[in-house]
PQR file of N, CA, C, O and H, with PARSE charges and radii, in Angstrom:
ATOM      1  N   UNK A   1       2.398   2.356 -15.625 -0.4000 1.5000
ATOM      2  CA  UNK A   1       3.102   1.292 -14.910 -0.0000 2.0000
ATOM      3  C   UNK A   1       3.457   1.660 -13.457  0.5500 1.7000
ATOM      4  O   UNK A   1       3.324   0.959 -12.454 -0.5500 1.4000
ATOM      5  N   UNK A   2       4.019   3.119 -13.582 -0.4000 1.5000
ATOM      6  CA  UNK A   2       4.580   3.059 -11.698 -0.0000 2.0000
ATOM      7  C   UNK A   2       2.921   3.060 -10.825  0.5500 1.7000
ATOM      8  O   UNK A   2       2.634   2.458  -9.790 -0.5500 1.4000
ATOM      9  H   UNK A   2       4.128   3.688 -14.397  0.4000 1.0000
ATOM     10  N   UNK A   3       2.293   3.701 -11.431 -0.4000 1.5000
ATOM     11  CA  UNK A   3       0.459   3.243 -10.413 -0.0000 2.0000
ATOM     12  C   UNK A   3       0.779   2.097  -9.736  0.5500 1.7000
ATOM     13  O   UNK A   3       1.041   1.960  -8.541 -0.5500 1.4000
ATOM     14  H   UNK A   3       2.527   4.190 -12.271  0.4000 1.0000
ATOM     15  N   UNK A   4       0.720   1.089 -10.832 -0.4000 1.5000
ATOM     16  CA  UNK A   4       0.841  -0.426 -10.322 -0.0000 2.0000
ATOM     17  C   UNK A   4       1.482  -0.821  -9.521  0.5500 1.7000
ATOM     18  O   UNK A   4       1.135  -1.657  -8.687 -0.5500 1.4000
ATOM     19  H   UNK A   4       0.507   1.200 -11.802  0.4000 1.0000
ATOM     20  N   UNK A   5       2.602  -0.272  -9.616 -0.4000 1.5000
ATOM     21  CA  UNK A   5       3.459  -0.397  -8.649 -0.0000 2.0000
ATOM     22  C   UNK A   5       3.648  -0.153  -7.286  0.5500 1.7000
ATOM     23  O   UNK A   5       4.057  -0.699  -6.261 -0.5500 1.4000
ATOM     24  H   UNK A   5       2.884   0.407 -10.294  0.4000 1.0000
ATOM     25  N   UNK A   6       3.016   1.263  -7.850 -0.4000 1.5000
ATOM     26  CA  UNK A   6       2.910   1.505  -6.026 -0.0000 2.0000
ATOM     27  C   UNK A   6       1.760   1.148  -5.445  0.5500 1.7000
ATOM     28  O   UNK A   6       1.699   1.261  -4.221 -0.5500 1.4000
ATOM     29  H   UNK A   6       2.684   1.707  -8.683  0.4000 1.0000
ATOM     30  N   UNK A   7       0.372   0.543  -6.325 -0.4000 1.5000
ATOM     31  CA  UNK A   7      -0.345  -0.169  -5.792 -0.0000 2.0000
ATOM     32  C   UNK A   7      -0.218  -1.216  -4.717  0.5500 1.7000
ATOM     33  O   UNK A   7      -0.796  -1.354  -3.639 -0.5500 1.4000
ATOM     34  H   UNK A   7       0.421   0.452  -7.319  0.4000 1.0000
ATOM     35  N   UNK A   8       1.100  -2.204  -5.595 -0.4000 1.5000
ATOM     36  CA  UNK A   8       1.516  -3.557  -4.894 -0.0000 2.0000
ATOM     37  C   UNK A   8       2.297  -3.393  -4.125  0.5500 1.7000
ATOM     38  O   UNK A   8       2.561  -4.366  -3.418 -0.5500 1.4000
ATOM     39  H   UNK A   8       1.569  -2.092  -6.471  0.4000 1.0000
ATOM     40  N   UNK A   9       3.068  -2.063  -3.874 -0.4000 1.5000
ATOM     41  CA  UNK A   9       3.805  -2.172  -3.241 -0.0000 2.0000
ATOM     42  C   UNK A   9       2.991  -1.664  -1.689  0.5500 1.7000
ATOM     43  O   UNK A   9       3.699  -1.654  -0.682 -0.5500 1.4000
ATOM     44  H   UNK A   9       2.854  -1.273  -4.448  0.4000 1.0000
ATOM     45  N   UNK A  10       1.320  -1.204  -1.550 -0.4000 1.5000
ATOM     46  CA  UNK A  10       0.888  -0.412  -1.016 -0.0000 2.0000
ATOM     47  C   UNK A  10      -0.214  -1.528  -0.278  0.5500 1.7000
ATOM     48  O   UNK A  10      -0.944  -1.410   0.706 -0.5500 1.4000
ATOM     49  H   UNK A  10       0.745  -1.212  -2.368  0.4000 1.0000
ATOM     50  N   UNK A  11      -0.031  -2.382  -1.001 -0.4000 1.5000
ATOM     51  CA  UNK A  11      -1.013  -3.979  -0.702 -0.0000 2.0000
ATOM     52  C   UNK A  11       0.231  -4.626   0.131  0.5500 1.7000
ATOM     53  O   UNK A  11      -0.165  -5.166   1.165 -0.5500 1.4000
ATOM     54  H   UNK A  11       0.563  -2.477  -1.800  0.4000 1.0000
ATOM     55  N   UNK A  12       1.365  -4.686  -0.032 -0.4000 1.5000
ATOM     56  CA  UNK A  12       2.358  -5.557   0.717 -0.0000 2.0000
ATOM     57  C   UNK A  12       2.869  -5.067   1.851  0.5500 1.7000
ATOM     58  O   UNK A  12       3.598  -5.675   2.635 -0.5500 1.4000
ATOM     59  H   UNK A  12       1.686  -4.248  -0.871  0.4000 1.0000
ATOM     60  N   UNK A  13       2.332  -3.527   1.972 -0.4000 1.5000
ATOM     61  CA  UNK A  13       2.633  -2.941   3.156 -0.0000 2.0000
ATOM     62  C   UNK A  13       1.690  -3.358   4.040  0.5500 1.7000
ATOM     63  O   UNK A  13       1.905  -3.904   5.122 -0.5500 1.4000
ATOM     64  H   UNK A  13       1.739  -3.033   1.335  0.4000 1.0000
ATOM     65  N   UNK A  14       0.435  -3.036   3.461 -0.4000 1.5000
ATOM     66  CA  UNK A  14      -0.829  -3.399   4.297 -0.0000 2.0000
ATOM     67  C   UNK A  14      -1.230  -4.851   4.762  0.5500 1.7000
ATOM     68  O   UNK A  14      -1.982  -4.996   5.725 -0.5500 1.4000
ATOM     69  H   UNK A  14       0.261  -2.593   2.582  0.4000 1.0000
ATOM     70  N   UNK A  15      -0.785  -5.782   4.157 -0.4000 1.5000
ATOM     71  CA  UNK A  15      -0.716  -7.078   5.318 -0.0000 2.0000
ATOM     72  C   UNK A  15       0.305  -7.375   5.769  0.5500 1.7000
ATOM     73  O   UNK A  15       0.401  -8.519   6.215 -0.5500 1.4000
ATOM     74  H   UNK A  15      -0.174  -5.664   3.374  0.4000 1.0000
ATOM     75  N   UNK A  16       1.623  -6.356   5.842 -0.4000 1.5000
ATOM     76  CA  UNK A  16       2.788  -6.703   6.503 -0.0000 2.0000
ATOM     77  C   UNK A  16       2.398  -6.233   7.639  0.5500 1.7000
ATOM     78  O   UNK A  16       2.746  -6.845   8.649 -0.5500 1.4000
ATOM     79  H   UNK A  16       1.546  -5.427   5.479  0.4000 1.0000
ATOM     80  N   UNK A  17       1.423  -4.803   7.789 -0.4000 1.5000
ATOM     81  CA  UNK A  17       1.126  -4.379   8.803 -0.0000 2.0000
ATOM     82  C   UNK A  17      -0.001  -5.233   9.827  0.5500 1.7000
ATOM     83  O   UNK A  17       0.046  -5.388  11.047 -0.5500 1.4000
ATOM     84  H   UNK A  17       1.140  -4.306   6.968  0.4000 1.0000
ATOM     85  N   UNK A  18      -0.778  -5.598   9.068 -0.4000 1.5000
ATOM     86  CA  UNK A  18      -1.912  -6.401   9.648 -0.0000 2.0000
ATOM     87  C   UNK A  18      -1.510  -7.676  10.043  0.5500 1.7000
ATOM     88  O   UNK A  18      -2.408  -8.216  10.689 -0.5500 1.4000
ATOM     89  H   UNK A  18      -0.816  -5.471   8.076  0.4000 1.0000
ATOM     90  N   UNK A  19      -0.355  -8.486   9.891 -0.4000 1.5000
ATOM     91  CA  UNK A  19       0.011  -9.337  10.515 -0.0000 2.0000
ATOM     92  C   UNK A  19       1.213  -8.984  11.474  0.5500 1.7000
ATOM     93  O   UNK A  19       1.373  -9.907  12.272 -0.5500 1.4000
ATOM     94  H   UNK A  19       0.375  -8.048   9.367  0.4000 1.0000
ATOM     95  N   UNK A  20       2.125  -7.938  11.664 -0.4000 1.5000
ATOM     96  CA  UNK A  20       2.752  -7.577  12.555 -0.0000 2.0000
ATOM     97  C   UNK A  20       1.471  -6.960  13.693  0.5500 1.7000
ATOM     98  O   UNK A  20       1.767  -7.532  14.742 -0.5500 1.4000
ATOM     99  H   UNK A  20       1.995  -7.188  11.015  0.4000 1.0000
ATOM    100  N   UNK A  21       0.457  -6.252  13.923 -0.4000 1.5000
ATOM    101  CA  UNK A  21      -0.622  -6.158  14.525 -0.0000 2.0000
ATOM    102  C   UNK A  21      -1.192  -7.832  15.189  0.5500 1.7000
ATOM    103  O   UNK A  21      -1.353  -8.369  16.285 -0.5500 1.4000
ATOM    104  H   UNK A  21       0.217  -5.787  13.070  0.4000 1.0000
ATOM    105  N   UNK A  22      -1.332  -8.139  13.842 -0.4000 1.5000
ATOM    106  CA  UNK A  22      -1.899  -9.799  14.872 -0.0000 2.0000
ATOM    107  C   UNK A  22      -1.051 -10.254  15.638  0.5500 1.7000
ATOM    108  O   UNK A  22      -1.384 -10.594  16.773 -0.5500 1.4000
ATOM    109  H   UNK A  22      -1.201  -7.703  12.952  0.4000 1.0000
ATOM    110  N   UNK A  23       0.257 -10.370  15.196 -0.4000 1.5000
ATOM    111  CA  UNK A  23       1.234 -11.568  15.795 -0.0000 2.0000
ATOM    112  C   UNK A  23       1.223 -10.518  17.160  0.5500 1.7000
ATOM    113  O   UNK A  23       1.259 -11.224  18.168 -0.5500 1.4000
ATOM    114  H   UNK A  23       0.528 -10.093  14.274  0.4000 1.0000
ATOM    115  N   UNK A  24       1.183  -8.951  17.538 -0.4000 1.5000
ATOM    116  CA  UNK A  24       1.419  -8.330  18.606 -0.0000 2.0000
ATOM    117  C   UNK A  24       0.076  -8.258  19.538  0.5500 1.7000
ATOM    118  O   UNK A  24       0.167  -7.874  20.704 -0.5500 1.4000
ATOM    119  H   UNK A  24       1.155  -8.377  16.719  0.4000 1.0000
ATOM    120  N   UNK A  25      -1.102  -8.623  18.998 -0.4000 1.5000
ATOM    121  CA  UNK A  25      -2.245  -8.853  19.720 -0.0000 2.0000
ATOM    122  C   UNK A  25      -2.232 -10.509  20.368  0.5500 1.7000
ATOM    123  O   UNK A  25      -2.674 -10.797  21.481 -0.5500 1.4000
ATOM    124  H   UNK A  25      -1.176  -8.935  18.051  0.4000 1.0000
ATOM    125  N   UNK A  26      -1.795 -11.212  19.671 -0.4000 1.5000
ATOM    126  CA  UNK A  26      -1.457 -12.655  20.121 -0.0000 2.0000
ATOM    127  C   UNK A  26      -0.902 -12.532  21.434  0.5500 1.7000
ATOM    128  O   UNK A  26      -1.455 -12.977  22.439 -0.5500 1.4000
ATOM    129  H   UNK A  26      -1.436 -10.978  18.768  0.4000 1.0000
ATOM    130  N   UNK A  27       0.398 -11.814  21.421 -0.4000 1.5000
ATOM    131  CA  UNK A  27       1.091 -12.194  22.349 -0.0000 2.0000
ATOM    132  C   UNK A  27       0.867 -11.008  23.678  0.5500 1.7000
ATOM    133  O   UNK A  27       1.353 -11.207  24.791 -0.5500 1.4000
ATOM    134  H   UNK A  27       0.848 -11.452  20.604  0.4000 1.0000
ATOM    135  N   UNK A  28       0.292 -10.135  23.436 -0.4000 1.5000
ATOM    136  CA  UNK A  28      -0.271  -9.547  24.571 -0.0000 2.0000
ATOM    137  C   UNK A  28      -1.385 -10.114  24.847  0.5500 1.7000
ATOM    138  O   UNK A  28      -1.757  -9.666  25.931 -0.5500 1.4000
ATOM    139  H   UNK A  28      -0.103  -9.973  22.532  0.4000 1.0000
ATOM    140  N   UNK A  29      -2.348 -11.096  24.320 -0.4000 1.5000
ATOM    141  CA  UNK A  29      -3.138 -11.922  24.956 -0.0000 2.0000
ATOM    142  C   UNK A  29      -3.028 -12.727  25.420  0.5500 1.7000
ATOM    143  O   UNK A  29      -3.964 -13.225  26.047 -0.5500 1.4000
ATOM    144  H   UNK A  29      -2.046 -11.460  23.439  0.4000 1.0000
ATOM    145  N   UNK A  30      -1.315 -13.513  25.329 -0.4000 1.5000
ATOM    146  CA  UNK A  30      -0.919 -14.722  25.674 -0.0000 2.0000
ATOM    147  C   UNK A  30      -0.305 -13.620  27.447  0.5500 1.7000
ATOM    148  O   UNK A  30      -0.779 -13.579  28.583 -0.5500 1.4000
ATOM    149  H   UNK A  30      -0.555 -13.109  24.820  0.4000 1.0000
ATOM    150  N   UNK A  31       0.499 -13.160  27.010 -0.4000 1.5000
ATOM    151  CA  UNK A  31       0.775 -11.952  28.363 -0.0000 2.0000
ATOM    152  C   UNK A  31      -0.108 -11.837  29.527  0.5500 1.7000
ATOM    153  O   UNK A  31       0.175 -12.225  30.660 -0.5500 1.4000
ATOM    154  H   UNK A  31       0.884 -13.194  26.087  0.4000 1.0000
ATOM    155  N   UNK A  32      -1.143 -11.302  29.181 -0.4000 1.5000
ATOM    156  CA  UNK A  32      -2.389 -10.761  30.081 -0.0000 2.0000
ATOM    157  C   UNK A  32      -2.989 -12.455  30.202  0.5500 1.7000
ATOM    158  O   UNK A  32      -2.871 -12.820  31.372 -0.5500 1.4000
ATOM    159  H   UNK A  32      -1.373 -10.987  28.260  0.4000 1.0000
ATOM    160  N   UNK A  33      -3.440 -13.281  29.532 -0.4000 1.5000
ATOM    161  CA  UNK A  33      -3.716 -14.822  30.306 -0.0000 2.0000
ATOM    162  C   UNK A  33      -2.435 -15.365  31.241  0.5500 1.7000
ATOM    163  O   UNK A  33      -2.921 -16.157  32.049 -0.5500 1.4000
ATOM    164  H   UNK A  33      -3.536 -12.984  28.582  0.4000 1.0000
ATOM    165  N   UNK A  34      -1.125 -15.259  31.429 -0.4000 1.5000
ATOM    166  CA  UNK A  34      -0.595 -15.918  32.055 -0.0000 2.0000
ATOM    167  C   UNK A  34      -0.289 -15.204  32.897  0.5500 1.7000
ATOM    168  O   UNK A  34       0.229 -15.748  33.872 -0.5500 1.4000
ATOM    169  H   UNK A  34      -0.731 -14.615  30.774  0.4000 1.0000
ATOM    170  N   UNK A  35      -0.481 -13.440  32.943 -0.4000 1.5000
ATOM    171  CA  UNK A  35      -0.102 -13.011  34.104 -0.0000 2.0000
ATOM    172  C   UNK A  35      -1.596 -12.528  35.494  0.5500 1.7000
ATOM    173  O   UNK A  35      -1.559 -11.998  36.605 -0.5500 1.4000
ATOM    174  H   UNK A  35      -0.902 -12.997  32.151  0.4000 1.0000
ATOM    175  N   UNK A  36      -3.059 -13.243  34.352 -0.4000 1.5000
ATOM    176  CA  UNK A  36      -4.198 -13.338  35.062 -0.0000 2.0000
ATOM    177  C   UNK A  36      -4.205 -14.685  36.213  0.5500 1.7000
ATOM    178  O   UNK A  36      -5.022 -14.867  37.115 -0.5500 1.4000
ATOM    179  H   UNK A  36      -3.089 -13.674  33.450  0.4000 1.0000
ATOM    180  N   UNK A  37      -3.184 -15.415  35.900 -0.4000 1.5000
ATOM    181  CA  UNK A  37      -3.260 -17.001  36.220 -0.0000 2.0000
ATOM    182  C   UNK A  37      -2.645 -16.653  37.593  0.5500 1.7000
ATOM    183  O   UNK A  37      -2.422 -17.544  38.413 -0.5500 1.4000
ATOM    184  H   UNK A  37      -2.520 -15.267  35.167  0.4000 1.0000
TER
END
């Protein structure tokens, strides 16, 4: 049982990370377009 666990708990890290990454690539692209303008 704890496997599993730390499986899911190892899956919920990994798209917490991959969307804190996106949302921070977003906005340094929104950054770098408005300070290209």
């Amino acid at each position: 049982m704890p496997q599993s666990r730390l499986a899911k708990a190892t899956i919920l890290s990994s798209t917490f990370y991959e969307k804190t990454i996106y949302l921070l690539s977003q906005r340094i692209s929104a950054l770098s377009l408005s300070s290209s303008r």
